[in-house]
N, C-alpha and C positions, 0 to 999 in steps of 0.2 A: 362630577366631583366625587359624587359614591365609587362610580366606578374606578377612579383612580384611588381613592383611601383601599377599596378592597385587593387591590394589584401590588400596592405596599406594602401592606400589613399580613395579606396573607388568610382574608379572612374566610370560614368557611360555607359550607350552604346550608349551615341552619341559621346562619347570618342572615340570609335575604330579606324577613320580613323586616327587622331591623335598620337597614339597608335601601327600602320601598320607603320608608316610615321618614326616614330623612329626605329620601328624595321629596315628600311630598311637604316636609316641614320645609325643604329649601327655595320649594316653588311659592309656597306663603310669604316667606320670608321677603324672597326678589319679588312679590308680586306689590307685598304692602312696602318695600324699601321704593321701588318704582313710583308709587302712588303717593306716594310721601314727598318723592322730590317732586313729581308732577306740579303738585301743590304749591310747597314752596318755591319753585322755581315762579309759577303763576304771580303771587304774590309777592315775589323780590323782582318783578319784571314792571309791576302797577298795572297788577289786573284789574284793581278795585280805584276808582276816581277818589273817594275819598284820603285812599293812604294815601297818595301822590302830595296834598297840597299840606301834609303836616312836615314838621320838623324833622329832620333827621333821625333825633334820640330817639322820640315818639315812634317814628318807622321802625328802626332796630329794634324797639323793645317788643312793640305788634309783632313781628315780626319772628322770634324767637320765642313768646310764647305760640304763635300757630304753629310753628313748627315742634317745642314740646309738647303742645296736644295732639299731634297726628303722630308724631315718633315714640311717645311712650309707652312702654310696656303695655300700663297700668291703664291708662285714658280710656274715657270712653269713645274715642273717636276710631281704636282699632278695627281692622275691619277681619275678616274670618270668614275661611270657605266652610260653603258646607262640607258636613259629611258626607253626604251621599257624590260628591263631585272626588272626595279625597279615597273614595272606595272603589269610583269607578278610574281613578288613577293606579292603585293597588293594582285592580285588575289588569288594566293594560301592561303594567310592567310585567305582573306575572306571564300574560301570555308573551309579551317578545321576549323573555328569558328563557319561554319554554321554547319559542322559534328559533332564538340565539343556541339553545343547546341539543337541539336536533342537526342543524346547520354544523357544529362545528364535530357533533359526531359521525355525519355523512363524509366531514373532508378528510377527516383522521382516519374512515374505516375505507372508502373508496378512493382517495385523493391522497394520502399516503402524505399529509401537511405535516410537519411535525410544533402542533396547537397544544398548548397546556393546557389540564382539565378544566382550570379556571378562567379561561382568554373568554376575552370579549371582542364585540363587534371591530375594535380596534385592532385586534392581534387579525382578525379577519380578512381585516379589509387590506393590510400590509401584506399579509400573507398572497394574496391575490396578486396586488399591486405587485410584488419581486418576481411573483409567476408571468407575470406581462414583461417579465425584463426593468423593472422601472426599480428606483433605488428610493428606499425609507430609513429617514436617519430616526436615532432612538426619539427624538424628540417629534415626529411626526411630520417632520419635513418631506415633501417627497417633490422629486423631479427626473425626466426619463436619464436613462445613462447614455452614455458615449454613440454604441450604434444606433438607439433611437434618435438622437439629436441630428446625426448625419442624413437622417431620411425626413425629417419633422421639418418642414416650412417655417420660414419667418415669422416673429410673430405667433407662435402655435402657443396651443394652451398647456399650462401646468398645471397639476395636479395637486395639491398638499392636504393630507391626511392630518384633522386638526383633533383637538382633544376630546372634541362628542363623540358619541356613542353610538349617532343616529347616521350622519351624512357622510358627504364627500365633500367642498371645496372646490370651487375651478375657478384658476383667476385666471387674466391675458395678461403675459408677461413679454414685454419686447424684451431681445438679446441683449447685452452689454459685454462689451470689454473690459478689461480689467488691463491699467495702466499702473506704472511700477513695478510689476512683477518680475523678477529674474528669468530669463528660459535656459536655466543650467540645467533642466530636469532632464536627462536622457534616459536612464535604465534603472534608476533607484527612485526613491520619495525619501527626502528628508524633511520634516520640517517642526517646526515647535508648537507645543500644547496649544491649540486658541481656547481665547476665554471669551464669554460673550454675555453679560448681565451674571454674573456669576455663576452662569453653566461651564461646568468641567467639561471639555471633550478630549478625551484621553486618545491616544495614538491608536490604531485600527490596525489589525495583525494583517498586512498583505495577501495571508492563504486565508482568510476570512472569505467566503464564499455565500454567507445567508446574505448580504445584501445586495446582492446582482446575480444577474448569473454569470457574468464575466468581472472581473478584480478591478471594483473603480473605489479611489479614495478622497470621497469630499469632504473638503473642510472649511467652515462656518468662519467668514473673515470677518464680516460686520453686520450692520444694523441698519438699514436707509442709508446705506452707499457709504459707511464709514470705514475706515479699517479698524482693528484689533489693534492691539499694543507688541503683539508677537509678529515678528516679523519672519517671512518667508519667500522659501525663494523653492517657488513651486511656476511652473509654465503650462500652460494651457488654458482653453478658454471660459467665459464665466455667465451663467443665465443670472440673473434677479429672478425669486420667486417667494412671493408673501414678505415683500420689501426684507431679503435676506439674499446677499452675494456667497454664491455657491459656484468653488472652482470646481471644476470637472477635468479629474487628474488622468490622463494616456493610459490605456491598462498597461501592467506592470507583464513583461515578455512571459513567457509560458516556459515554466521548464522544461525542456525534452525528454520522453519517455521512451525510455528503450523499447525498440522493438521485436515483439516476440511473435513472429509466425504472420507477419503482418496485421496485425491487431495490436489494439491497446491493453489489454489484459494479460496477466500472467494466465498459463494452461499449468493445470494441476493434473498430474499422473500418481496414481497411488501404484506402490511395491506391493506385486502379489508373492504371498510365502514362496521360502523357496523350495520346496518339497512338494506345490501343487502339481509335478509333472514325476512319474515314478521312475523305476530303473526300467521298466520296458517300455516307457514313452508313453504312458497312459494316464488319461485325468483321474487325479486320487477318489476326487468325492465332485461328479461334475452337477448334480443337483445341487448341494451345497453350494458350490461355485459359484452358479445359476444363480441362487439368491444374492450371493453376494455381490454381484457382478450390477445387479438390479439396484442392490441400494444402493448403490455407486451412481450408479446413473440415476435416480430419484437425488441423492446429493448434488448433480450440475457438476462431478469433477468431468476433464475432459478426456482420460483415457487410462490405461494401468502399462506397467512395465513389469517384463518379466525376463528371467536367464533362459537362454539356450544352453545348456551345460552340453559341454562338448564329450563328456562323459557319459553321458545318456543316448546322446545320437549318433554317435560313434563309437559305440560302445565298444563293439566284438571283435569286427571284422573293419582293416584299414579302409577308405572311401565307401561305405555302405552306413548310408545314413536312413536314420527314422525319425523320421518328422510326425508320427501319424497323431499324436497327444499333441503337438504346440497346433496343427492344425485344426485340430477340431478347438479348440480353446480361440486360437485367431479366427474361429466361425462365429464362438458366441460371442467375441465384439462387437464384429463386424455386424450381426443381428440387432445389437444392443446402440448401435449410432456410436461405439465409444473408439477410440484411438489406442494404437499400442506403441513403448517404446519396447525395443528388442535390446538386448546383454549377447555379445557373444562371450560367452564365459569361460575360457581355456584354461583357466585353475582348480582346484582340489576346493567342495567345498565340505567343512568341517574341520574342528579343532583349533577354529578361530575365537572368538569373542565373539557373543551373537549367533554362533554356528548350534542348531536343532536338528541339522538333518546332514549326513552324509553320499557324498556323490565325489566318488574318486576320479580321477583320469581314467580313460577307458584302459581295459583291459591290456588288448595290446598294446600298448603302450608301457605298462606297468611290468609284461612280460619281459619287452625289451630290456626296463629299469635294471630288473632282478641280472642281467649278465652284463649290463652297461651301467650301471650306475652313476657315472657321471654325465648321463643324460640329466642329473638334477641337481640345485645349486646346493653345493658343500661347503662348511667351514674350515675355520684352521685344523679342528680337531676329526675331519675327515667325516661329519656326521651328513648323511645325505635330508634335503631335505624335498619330499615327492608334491610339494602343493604344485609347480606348476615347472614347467623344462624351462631348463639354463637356457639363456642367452648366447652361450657359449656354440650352444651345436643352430644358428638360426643359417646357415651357412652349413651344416656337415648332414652329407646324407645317411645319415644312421638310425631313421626312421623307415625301416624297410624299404629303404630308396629317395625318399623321398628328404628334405630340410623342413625344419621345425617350421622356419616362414612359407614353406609350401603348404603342408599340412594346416596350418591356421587359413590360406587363399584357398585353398579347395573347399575346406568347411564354410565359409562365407560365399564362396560361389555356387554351392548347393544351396543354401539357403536363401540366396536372392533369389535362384530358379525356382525352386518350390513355392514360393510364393509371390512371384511376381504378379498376379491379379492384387495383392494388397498394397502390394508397391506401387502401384496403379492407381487404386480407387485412391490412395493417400491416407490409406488404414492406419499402415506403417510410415510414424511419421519421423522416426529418427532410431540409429545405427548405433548403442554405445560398445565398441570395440574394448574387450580386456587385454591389457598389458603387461600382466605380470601377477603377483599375489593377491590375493580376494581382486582381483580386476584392475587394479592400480599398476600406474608406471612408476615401480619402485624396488628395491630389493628384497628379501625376503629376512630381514638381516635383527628381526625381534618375535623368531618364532615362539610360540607357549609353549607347544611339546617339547621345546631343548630347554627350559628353564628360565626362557626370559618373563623378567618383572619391568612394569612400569616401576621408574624412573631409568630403566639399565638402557647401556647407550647400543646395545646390538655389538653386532661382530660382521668382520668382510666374510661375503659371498663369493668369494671367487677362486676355489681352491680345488674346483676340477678341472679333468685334462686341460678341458678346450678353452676354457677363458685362462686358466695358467701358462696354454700354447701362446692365447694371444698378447699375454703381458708380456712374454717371454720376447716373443718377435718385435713388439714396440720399443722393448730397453735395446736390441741391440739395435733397431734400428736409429737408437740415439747414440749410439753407442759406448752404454752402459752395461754390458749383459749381468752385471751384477744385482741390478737393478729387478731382476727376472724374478718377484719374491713380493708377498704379501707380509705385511709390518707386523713385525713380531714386538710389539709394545704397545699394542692397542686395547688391553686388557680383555675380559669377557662380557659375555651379557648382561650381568648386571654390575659393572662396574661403571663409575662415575670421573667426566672428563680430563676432571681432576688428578685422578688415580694412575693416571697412565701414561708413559711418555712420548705417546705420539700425540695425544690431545689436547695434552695439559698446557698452561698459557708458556709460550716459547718452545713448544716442542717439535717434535719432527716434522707434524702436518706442513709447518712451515719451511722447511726446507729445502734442497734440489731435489731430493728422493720423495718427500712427502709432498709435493705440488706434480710432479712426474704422475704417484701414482695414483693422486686422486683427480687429475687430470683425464687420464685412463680410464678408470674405474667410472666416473660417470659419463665420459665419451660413451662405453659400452652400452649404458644405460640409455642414453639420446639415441644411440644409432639404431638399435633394435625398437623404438618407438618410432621413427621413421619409416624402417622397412614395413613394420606390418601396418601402418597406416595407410600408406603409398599402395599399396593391395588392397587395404581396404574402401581406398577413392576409385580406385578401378572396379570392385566388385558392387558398390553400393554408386554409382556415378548418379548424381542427384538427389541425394538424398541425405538430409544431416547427420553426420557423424559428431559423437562423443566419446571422449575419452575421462576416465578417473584417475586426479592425481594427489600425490602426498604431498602435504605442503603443511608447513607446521605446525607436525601433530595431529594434521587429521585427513578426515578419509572422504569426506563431502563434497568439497569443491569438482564442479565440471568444466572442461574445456569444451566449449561450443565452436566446431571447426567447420569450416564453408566447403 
């Protein structure tokens, strides 16, 4: 009883002596209320020859004063423990509260229980009892769950966790049926409040997981084989335990968890700066590194991702790559037990948002720029922009011989070969392919340096030679050659959709010419995210590929591609 006053109210441990004091006033209590009725019982049974042959009244009235002299306060017939038996009670409690509170800080420091500072032998023993698989309702009801019943004999014994302090309970309970029951329960639980002697039992959250270790939801229908007033239409089978019918409900199906790498766990990759690899392919600061690399793996993540900037390893000279910085970097993984994801990163990085470090397109290449310019994606107003080559040339050899999708296939087939011992052990556990600007399959069509502001709607990309060639060749192939032309009502880059007559509600977008040429315009788009993927299933053959895409507004989302 102490112990439940103290679990209510909350009380603390400078309480206990207070607490012992009652316990020992309550054993006086039941010991003289016991001894009392003893008595009385004795004497309203005709212990005594004499009461028997008087009168009725005469008995009653005997009878009621013996019983106010052994029940009052005052009498002198109370009886009273010693003290020295009411000290050597103190005592014992003291020590199993000192037992109780060793006990429940062995399970919280080794046992990893999750016991409140103030639980007692009751939080204990449930605590155990849900470690066995076995199911405890708030009111200390306890009986095995579903797979222990499937393996438990007829007849086996039940368990029930009762309000002392001190024991356990074991009753034999034979099985029973439960007759009337609906069996419409197939993949949901519905059912209504039960109420039982005025216990509330409120409805139980399905991902509730402290009362089994698998999802079962019992619910309390009656009293010595009675039913509730709430009626249900719940299916499955029913033990009796501590003259209490308890249905034992089907666990509830298991959500499916996607699967990541075959495992149940999500795998965490941390982004290393992108500046930790310099313009000569060398590690900027590889001690530094080294640490950091270590509290990464002291953290449990499962590996780091980094760019291959195709501007650093191809720098100078066309196919003469330098690998010699990502290798020594995929060494101290590899040392460290950690995983890498790789970037192949074919765009310009700086003058983004985010952007701290500069790493241009390689050299030649930018040579090329300065006498071809339209190697890179132009607007209406002819401004080139160099973060990463048009689409336009993925098909024109004017890469010193070579096409822009050859050039991105060579650089990937070099990089598989250098390191195929990582591709091997399963170092390297995934391929994100870049597509276009900062690494995205998208247009470049909201640069900073030309003066775009968020909320401005951008401007078309397609205003050099070779994607104008190809507009050109698709209107007449409709034959519209008039068609051969980028919408001149689209406003600029910071104007709003509104503003403009190709955007605006009923405007050109919607028309033969405006469905033509944005039909076009993101064909281009699609088709060039094809060709260098289709290369890059050949180069990386077995090994997951990802891609980054733009999708409303943002830059995060990944395609996971088999």
């Amino acid at each position: 009883m102490a112990t439940d006053i103290q679990k209510l109210m909350g009380t603390s441990e400078e309480d206990d002596d207070e607490e012992m004091d009652m316990d020992v006033k309550e054993e006086d209590d039941e010991d003289e209320e016991n001894g009392g009725k003893n008595i009385a019982a004795q004497i309203i049974a005709g212990g005594g020859g004499g009461m028997a042959s008087n009168n009725s009244d005469n008995q009653f009235q005997h009878q009621q004063q013996f019983q106010e002299q052994v029940t009052t306060p005052a009498g002198g017939a109370r009886r009273s423990r010693p003290l020295e038996e009411k000290e050597r009670t103190k005592l014992r409690e003291r020590h199993r509260r000192a037992i109780t509170a060793r006990i429940l800080a062995g399970l919280r420091r080794h046992g990893n229980y999750n016991l409140r500072v103030r639980a007692d032998i009751n939080d204990v023993i449930a605590a155990l009892a849900r470690e066995a698989g076995w199911v405890v309702l708030p009111d200390g009801t306890t009986f095995p769950s579903r797979s222990q019943q499937g393996s438990r004999p007829a007849g086996g014994t039940s368990a029930a966790v009762t309000s002392s302090s001190s024991h356990l309970v074991s009753q034999q309970t034979p099985p029973a049926s439960l007759r009337g029951v609906s069996p419409g329960y197939q993949t949901s639980v519905e059912y209504n409040t039960c109420r039982m002697k005025g216990v509330f039992m409120p409805n139980p959250s399905p991902y509730d997981l402290s009362a089994s270790t698998q999802p079962q939801i019992p619910a309390v229908v009656g009293e010595g084989g009675e039913q509730t007033e709430s009626s249900l239409h719940i299916g499955g089978s029913m033990d009796i335990i501590n003259d209490k019918q308890i249905i034992d409900i089907p666990p509830i199906p298991k959500l499916p968890e996607r699967d990541f790498a075959g495992t149940s766990f999500i795998p965490v990759y941390v982004m290393l700066p992108l500046g930790v690899i310099n313009m000569k392919c060398e590690l900027v600061d590889p001690d530094d590194l080294l640490k950091q690399l270590k509290v990464l793996k002291s953290a449990n993540v499962d590996g780091i991702m980094v760019d291959c900037w195709w501007g650093i390893v191809e720098a100078h000279t066309p196919q003469e790559y330098n690998w010699s910085g990502y290798g020594r970097l995929f060494q101290m993984v590899r040392e460290l037990k950690l995983k890498l994801q790789v970037v192949m990163s074919f765009h310009e990085c700086g003058g983004n948002v985010g952007d701290d470090v500069c790493i241009p397109l390689p050299h030649w290449v930018a040579e090329i720029g300065r006498s071809n310019p339209d190697i890179f994606f132009t607007d209406r107003e002819g401004r080139r922009n160099p973060e990463c080559l048009s689409w336009g040339i993925d098909k024109e050899r004017v890469l010193r011989g070579r096409t822009a999708v050859e050039v991105y296939f060579d650089y990937m087939r070099s990089f598989r070969a250098e390191f195929d011992e990582f591709f091997a052990d399963g170092i390297i556990s995934m391929v994100e392919v870049g597509l276009g600007p900062c690494g995205e399959l998208r247009y470049p069509s909201c640069p900073v340096k030309h003066g775009w502001r968020y909320p401005g709607i951008g401007e078309f990309q397609c205003y050099d030679q070779y994607l104008l060639k190809s507009l050109k060749k698709t209107a007449e192939a409709r034959r519209h050659p008039f068609w051969a032309r980028g919408p001149d009502n689209a406003g600029f880059y910071n104007s709003q959709p509104h503003e403009t007559g190709f955007f605006c509600d009923g405007g050109d977008y919607d028309g033969y010419y405006g469905r033509f040429f944005l039909n076009w315009y993101t064909r281009i788009l699609v088709d060039h995210g094809d060709r260098v993927l289709s290369l890059a299933k050949l180069a990386f053959e077995g090994t997951q590929i990802a891609v980054k895409v733009f999708i409303g507004g943002t830059r995060q989302p990944v395609m996971l591609l088999n």
